[in-house]
C-alpha positions as CSV (number, residue, x, y, z in Angstrom):
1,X,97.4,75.7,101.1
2,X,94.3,74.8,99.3
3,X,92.4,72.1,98.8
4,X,93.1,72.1,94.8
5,X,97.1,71.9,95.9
6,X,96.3,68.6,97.5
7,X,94.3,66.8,94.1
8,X,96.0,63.9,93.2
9,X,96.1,63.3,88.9
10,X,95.0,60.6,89.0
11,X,95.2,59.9,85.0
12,X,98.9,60.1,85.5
13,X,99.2,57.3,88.1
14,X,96.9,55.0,85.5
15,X,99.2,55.8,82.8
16,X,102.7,54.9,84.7
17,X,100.8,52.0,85.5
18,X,100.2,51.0,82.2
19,X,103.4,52.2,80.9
20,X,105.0,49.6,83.6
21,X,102.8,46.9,82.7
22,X,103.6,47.0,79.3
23,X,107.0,47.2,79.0
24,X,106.8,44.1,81.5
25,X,104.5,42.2,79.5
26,X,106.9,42.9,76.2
27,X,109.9,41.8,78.1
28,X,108.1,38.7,79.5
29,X,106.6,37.8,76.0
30,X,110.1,38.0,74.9
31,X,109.5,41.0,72.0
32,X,112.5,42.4,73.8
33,X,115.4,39.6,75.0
34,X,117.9,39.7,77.7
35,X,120.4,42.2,77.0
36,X,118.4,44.3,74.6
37,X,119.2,47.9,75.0
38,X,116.0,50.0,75.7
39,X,116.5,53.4,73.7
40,X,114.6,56.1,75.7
41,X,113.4,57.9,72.4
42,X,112.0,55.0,70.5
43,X,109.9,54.1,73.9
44,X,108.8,57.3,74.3
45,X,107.4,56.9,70.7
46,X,106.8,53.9,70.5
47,X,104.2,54.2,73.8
48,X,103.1,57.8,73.0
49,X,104.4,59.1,76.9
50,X,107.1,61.7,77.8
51,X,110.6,60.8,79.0
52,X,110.2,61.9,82.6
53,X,107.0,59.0,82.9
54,X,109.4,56.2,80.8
55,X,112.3,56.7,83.1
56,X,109.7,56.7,86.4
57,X,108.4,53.2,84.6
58,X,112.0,51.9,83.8
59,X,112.9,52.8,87.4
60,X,110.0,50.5,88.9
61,X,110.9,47.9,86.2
62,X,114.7,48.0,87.8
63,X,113.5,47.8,91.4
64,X,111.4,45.0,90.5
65,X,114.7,43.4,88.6
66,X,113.5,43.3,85.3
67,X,115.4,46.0,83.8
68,X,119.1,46.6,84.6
69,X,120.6,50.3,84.4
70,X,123.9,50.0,82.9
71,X,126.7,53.3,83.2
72,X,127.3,55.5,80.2
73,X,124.9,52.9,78.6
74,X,121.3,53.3,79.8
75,X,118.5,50.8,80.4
76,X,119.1,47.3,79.2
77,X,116.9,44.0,79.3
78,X,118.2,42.0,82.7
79,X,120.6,39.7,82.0
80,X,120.5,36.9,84.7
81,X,123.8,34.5,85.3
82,X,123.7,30.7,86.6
83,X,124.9,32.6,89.9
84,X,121.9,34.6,89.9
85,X,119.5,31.7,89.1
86,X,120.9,29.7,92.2
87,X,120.4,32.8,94.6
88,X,116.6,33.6,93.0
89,X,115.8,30.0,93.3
90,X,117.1,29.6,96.6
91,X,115.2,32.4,98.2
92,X,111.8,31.3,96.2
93,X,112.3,27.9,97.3
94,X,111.9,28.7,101.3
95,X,109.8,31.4,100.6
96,X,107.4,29.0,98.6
97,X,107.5,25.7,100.7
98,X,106.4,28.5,103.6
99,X,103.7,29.4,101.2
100,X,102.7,26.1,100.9
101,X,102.3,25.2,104.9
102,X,100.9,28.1,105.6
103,X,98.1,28.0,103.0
104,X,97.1,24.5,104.3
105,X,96.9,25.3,108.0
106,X,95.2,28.7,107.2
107,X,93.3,29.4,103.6
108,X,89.4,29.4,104.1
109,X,87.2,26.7,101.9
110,X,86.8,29.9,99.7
111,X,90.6,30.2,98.9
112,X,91.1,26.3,98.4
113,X,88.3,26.8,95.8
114,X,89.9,29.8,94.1
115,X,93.2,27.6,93.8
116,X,91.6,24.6,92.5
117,X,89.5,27.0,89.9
118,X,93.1,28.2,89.0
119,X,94.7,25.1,88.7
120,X,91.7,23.9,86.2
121,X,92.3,26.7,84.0
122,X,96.2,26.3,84.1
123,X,95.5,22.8,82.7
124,X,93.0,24.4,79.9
125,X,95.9,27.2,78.7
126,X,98.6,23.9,78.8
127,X,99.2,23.3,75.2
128,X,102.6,21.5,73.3
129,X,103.6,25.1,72.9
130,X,104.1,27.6,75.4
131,X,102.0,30.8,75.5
132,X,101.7,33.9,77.3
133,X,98.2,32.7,78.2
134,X,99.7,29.8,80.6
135,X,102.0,32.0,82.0
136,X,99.0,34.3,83.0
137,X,97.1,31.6,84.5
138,X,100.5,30.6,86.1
139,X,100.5,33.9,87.7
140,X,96.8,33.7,88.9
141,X,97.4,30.3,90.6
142,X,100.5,32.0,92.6
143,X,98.2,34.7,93.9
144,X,95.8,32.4,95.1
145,X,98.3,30.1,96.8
146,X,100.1,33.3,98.5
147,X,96.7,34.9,99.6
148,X,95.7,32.1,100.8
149,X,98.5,31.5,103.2
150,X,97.5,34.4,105.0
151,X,101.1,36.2,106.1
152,X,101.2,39.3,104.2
153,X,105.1,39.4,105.1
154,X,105.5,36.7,102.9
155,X,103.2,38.3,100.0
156,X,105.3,41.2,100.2
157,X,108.8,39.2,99.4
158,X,107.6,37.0,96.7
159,X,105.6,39.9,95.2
160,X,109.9,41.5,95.1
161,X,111.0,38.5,93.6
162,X,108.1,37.8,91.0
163,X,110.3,40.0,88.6
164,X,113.1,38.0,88.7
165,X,111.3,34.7,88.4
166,X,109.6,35.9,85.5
167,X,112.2,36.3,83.8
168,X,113.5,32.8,84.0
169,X,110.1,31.3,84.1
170,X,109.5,31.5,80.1
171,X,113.4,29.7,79.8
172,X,112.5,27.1,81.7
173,X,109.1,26.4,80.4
174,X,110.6,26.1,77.1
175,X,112.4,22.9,77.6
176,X,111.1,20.0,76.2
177,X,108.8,18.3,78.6
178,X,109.2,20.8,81.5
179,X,105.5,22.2,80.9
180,X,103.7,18.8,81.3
181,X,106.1,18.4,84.4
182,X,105.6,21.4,85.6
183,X,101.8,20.7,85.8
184,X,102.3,17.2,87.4
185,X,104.1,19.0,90.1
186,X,101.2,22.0,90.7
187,X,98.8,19.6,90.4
188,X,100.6,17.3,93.3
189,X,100.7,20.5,95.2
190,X,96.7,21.0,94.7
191,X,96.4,17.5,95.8
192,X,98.0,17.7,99.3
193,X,96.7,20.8,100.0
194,X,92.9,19.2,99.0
195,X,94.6,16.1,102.1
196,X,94.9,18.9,104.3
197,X,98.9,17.8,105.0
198,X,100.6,20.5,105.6
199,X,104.3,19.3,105.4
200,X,103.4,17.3,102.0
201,X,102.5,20.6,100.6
202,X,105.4,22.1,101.9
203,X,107.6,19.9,100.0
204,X,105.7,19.4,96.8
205,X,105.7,23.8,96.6
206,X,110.1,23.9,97.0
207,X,110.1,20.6,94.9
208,X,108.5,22.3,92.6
209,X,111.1,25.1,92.7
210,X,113.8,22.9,93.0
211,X,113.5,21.3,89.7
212,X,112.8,25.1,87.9
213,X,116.1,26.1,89.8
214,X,118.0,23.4,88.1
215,X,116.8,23.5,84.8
216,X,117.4,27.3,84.9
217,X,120.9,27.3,86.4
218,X,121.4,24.4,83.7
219,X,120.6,26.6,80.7
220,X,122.7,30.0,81.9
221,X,125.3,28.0,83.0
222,X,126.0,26.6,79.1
223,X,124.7,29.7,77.5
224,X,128.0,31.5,79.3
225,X,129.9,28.7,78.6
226,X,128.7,28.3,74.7
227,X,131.0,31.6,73.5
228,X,133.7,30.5,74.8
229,X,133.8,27.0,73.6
230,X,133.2,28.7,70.2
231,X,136.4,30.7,70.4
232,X,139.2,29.3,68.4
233,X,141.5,29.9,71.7
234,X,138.7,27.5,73.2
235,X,139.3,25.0,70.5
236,X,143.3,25.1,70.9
237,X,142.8,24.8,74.7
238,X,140.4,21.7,74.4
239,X,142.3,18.4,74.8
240,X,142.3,15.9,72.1
């Protein structure tokens, strides 16, 4: 064996990176929607990269939960039921208030800086309408909060189900007056963490989650229900 059969390319790992992160950000922006099918040739040309590298990408993006592999059909956007939303935001919701006590009796002056600065720019990037620029800084104040908390266990599992929140994060944040909401709750969850209470922040962080969780489940839950209340068997079943 030789030392050349041991060099890793490392321009390939860069591009399945990007590859990844790009199919993630179009799915998150919404240029693709739940359900979409993801054609394997019109990726390939569409991001200039060779099938073997797309499927390795598409692979991560199903692990992470973002992508769905369907049978005799191929890829598809994930599609996410009220059932779903309940178990996501269940798991999120322990795994967050944790986050939230921990950070408190743990995060350096430093880190309670860095999720203050984040917090700040959130509230810059909060607009009437929703961007992808809030849901950036969004994303920054989570990593703060995590690394702060100082349990890389816990990192590990939200970092599993960042995928699947994601994908539910831009429906929920859609909803008239969830976004100024949503920032009244961060900004309660800065504000005990700044007290140095450690169970206060623990509840503010799955409040927080709580009210997502219902708004989510809410919204899937009458997007199933809408076809069928459509159908004329619907309308011959509904009472007068």
């Amino acid at each position: 064996m030789t030392v050349e059969s041991l060099r890793v390319v490392r321009s390939l790992v860069s591009l399945k990176k990007q590859v990844v992160e790009s199919l993630r950000t179009a799915i998150f922006d919404r240029r693709f929607s739940p359900g979409d099918r993801l054609v394997e040739r019109e990726l390939c040309e569409m991001l200039d990269v060779s099938r073997t590298l797309l499927r390795e990408a598409l692979s991560q993006l199903e692990a992470e939960g973002v992508v769905q592999i369907i049978p005799h059909r191929g890829p598809i956007v994930a599609v996410y039921t009220a059932e779903d939303a309940k178990s996501i935001y269940e798991v999120r919701a322990a795994l967050e208030e944790m986050a939230g006590r921990c950070f408190v009796e743990r995060a350096t002056e430093q880190e309670c800086k860095a999720l203050e600065t984040a917090f700040a720019e959130m509230k810059r990037s909060c607009t009437s309408k929703l961007g992808a620029d809030h849901l950036t800084v969004k994303t920054k104040f989570y990593a703060a909060l995590t690394t702060g908390a100082h349990n890389p266990v816990l990192v590990e599992m939200l970092r599993l189900i960042h995928g699947r929140v994601s994908m539910l994060r831009a429906t929920t944040l859609a909803q008239p007056g969830r976004l100024a909401a949503s920032l009244a709750e961060l900004g309660n969850i800065v504000k005990t963490i700044k007290a140095r209470d450690a169970e206060a922040a623990a509840r503010a962080c799955r409040l927080h989650v709580e009210n997502a969780g219902v708004i989510a489940i809410n919204i899937l839950a009458e997007d199933t229900a809408a076809p069928e209340a459509k159908s004329p068997q619907a309308k011959r079943r509904r009472p007068a």
